[in-house]
VEXRO-711874 format. One record per residue (C-alpha): x, z, y; residue number from 0. Coordinates in nm, 4 decimals. Each point is the difference from the previous one (the first is absolute). Layout:
X_Z_Y_NUM
...
! end
This chain:
-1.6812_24.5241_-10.9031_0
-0.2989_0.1690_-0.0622_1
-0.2446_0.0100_-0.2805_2
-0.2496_-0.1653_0.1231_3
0.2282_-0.3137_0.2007_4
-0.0501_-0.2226_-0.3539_5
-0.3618_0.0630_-0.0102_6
-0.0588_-0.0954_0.4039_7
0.2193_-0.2581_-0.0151_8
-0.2078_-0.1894_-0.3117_9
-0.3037_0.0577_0.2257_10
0.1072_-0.1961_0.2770_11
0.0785_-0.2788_-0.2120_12
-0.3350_0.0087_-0.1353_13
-0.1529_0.0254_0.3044_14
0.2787_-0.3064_0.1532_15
-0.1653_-0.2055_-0.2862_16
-0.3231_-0.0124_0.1401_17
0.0555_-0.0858_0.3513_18
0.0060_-0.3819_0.0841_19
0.3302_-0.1656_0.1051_20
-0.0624_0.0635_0.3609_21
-0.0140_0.3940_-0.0068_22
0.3206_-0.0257_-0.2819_23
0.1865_-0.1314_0.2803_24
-0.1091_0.2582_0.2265_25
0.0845_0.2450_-0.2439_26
0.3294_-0.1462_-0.0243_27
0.0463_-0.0234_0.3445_28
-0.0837_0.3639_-0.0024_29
0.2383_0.1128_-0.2475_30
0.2955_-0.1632_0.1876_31
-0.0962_0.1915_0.3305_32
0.0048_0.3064_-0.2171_33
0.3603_-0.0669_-0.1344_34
0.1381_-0.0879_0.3343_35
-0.1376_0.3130_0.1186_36
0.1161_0.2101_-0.2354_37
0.3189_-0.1709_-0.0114_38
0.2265_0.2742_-0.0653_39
-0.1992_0.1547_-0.2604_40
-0.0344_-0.3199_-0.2307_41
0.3148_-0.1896_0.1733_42
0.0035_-0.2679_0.1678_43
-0.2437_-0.2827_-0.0196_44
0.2182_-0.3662_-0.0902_45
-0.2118_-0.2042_0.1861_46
0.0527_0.2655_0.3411_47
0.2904_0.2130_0.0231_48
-0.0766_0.0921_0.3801_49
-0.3603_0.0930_-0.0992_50
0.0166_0.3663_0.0695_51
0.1576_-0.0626_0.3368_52
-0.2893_-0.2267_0.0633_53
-0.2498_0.2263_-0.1018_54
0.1541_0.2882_0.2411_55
-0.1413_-0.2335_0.2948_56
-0.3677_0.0650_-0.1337_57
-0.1181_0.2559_0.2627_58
0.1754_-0.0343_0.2977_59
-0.2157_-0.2286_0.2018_60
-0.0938_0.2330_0.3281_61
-0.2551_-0.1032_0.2467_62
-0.1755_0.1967_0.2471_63
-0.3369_-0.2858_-0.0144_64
-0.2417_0.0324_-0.2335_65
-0.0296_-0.2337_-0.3196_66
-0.2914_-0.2199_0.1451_67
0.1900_-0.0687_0.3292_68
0.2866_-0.0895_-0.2051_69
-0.2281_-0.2574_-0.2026_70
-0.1278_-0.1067_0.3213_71
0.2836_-0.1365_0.1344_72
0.1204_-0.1473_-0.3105_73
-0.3143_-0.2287_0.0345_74
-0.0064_-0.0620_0.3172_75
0.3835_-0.1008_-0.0512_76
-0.1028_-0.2430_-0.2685_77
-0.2964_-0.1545_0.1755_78
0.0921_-0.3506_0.2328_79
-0.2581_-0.1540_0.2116_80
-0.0970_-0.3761_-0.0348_81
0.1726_-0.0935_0.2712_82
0.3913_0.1210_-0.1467_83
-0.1194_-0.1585_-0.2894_84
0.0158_-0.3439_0.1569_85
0.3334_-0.1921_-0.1370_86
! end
């Protein structure tokens, strides 16, 4: 542990105590994504043992299209006419 770990670490709680609830959760949400991926250097996290193989998946999506045709079709996949609305 370093000299300085005490000093950064009562800096982020400072700072933690001004954000409003919503970015605290977001900060929390945070710090669980960092202990999952770090798994093996902090152990594992309770709430996700599996989190590291998880996190190994982040990365491997290959497709030749470009992100815009990609977002494309996911809207035009999402999008019904009035008439298959009809029940």
């Amino acid at each position: 542990m370093s000299a300085t770990n005490p000093l950064l670490k009562k800096q982020a709680v400072r700072e933690l105590q001004t954000l409003p609830d919503n970015l605290v959760q977001e900060v929390l949400d945070f710090i669980g994504y960092l202990q999952m991926k770090y798994q093996g250097v902090t152990g594992p996290h309770p709430e996700n043992p599996a989190g590291k193989e998880w996190l190994a998946t982040f990365g491997t999506w290959e497709d030749e299209r470009e992100a815009e045709e990609i977002i494309a079709e996911i809207y035009d996949s999402r999008t019904t006419s009035s008439e298959e609305r009809r029940w």
